[in-house]
N, C-alpha and C positions, 0 to 999 in steps of 0.2 A: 167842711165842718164849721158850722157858725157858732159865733159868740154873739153876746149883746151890742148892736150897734153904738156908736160914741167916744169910742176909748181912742186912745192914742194910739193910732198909726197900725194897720196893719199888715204892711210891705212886707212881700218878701224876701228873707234878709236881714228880720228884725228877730227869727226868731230864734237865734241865740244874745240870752242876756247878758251874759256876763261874758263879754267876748272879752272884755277888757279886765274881767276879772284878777285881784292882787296888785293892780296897779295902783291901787288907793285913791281917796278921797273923794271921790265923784259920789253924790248924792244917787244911793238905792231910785231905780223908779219898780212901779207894781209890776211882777212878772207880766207876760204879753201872750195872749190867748188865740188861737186861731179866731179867724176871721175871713166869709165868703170873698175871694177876690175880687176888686170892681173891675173894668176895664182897663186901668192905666196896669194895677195889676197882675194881669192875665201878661201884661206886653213884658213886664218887668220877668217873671217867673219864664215866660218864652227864652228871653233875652240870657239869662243866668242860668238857666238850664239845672236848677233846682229847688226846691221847697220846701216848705217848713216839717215837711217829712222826713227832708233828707238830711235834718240838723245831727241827729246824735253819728252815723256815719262821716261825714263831712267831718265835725269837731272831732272825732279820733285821727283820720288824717291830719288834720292840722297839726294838733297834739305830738302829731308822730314827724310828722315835719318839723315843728319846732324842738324836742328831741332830736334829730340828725344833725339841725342846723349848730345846736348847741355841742354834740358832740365834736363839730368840725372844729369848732374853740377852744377845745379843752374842757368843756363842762361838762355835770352831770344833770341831764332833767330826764325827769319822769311823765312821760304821760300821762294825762290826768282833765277827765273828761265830767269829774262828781260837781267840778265848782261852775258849770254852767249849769243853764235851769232852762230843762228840754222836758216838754210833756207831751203824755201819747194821751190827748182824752179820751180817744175812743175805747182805751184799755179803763175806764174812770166808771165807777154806779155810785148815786144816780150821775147823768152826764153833767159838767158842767155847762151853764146858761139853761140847765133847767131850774125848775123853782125848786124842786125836791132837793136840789144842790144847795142852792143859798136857803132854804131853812134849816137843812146838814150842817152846810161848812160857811154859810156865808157869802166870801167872795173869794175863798181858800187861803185867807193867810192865817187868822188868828188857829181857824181849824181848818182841816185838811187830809184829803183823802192821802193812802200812802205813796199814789203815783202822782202827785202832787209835794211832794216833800223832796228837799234834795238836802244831800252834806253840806255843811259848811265847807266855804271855802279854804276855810283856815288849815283845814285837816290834811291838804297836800302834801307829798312826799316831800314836795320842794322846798319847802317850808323849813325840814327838816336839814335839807342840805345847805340850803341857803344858813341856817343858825348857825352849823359850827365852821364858817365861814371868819377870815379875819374882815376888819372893813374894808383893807382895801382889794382884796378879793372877791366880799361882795357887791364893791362897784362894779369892779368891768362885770361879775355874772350881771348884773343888772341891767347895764348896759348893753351885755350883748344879747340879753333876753330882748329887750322892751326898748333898746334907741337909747342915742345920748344925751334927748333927754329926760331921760325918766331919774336920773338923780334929782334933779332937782324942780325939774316943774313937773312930775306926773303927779302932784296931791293937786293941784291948782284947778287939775278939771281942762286945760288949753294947750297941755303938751301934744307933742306931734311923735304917737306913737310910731317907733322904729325894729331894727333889729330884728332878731328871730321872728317873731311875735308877727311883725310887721309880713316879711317876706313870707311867711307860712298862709297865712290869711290870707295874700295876696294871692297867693300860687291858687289857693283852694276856691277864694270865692270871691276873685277878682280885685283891681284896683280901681274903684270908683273914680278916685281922683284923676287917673290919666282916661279916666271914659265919663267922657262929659255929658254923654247920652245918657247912660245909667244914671248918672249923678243930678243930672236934670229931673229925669222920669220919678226917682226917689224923694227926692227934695220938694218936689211937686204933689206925690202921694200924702206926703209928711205937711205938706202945707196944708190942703184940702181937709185933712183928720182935725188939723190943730187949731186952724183957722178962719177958712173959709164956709165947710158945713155946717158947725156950729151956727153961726150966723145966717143962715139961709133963714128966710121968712115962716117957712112950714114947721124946720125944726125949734124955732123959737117958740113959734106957739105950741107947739109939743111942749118943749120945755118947761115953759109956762104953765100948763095941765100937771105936767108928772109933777110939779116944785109944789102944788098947792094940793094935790093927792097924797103927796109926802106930808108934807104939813097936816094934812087931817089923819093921815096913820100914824101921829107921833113924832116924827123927824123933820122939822120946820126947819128955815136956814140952807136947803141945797137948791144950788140953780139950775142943775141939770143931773142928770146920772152919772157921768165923770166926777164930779163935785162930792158925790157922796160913796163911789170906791173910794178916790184918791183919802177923803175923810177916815176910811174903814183902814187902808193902807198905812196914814199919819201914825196913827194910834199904835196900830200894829209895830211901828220900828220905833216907835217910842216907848213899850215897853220893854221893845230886846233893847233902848240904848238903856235903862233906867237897871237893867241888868248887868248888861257890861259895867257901868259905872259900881254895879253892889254886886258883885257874886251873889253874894248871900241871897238873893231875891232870885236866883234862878234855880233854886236848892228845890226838890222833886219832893213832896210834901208824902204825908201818910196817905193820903189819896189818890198816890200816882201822878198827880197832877202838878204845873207849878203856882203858884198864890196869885192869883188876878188875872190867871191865862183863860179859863173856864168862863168868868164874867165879861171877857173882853172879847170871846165866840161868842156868847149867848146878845152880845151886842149887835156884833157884827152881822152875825145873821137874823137877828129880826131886823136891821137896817136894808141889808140885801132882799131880804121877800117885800119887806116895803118897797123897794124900789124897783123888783121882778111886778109885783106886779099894779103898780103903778105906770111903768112901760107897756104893760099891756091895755091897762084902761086906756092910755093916749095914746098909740099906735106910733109912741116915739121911735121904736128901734126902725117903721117902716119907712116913719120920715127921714128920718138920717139915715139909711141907707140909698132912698132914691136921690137925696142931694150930692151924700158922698159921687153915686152912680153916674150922676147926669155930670155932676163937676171931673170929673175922673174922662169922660167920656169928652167933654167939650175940649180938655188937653189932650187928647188923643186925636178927635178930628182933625185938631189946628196942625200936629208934628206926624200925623201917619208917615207921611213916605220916609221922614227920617227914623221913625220907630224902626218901621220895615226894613230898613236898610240896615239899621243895627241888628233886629234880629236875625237877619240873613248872615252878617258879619259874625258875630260871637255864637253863632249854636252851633 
């Protein structure tokens, strides 16, 4: 199931968001959309022996393994699968990455079909156990949720998630850090999305076309198509923060609606068709995928027998 080529990263592996969910602090990034595999991973998805199919399955295990693991401590946790952000597009009309979609919904955040929408995180049972909690009971639950230390550096964004959390994950969907093969293949994937394609010659002059196709539809000022989601996105949790900060500005008006949410779709998605189909005048999505393709492919040729050897090993 393809998305628009460009976007950040699409390894398998990635596609639970909020794996770290409740941990705090870490800067939201854009939900993460299916994406054709290129070659490095095909070898990844061998290797792990599941896919972005298998996310909402997977995260109930987990869930339920950090649940037992929590029980063995004395705790009580709830299962609780609502605060990840798992999407079946194929269940979605029109599909997303068609254009019918972004002159609908956009790029799905301001608006949004309903299998695109998930609970807030905050809604968790746990939530509730954790509050009538004294503090120092809800250290150690904290601690033996999420490592020790998530007292005090998980807002930092650099803590070394532990605990429950940690060993459930691990159990379900491996330890990258003691598989250095996985963690290479990944990081390589993650590099190629972030860094390397972009910069490929073909895709720049792509770029170059859709930036000044943009610019004659109205939307001057984006460098590429990353530039003008991640833009769509900005805006987007800028109004939920301008919310949090005022209740009062999230209050459901006579119209069903909230005040600025309906203007800030109607944005969104004439941004998104500008930029659907501006990708399609410059056949940017074909470039950045044969560059992703070919770079993806050039690290495969170079590590085959040790790919090989790992998939033989872990499947």
């Amino acid at each position: 199931m393809a998305r628009r080529a460009g976007g950040a990263g699409g390894a398998v592996g990635v596609a639970l968001l909020a794996l770290v969910t409740g941990c705090g602090g870490q800067e939201p990034e854009p939900p993460p959309t299916a994406v054709e595999p290129g070659p490095a991973e095909v070898y990844l998805e061998a290797g792990t022996g599941y896919s972005s199919d298998d996310a909402p399955e997977l995260t109930m295990q987990m869930e339920e393994l950090v649940a037992a693991c929590m029980s063995e401590q004395g705790f009580d946790y709830v299962p609780y699968v609502e605060g990840y952000v798992m999407i079946d597009e194929a269940a979605i009309d029109p599909p997303p990455g068609s254009r019918a979609f972004a002159e609908q919904f956009g790029y799905g955040f301001a608006a949004a079909p309903e299998g695109m929408r998930s609970e807030s995180p905050g809604r968790s049972p746990n939530d509730a156990i954790m509050a009538a909690m004294s503090p120092e009971a809800l250290d150690s639950y904290v601690r033996a949720l999420w490592g020790d230390d998530a007292g005090e550096g998980a807002s930092d964004g650099d803590a070394e998630l532990g605990g429950c959390f940690r060993a459930a994950r691990n159990e379900v969907f491996g330890d990258r850090e003691t598989d250095h093969v996985r963690a290479g293949l990944e990081d390589e994937i993650a590099r190629i999305d972030a860094e390397v394609a972009p910069t490929d010659p073909a895709v720049m002059a792509a770029a170059a076309e859709w930036s000044e196709c943009m610019a004659d539809a109205g939307h001057p000022g984006y460098a590429s198509p990353p530039d003008a989601e991640q833009a769509a996105w900005a805006a987007w949790l800028a109004f939920n923060d301008g919310i949090a900060a005022d209740p009062t500005l999230g209050e459901v008006g006579p119209d069903g609606g909230i005040a600025g949410e309906g203007d800030l779709a109607t944005r969104e998605a004439s941004l998104a068709t500008a930029d659907w189909d501006c990708r399609a005048d410059t056949d940017y999505d074909a470039a950045w995928g044969a560059a992703r393709d070919r770079l993806q492919q050039e690290y495969v040729d170079a590590h085959r027998a040790e790919l090989d050897a790992w998939v033989e090993q872990v499947s």
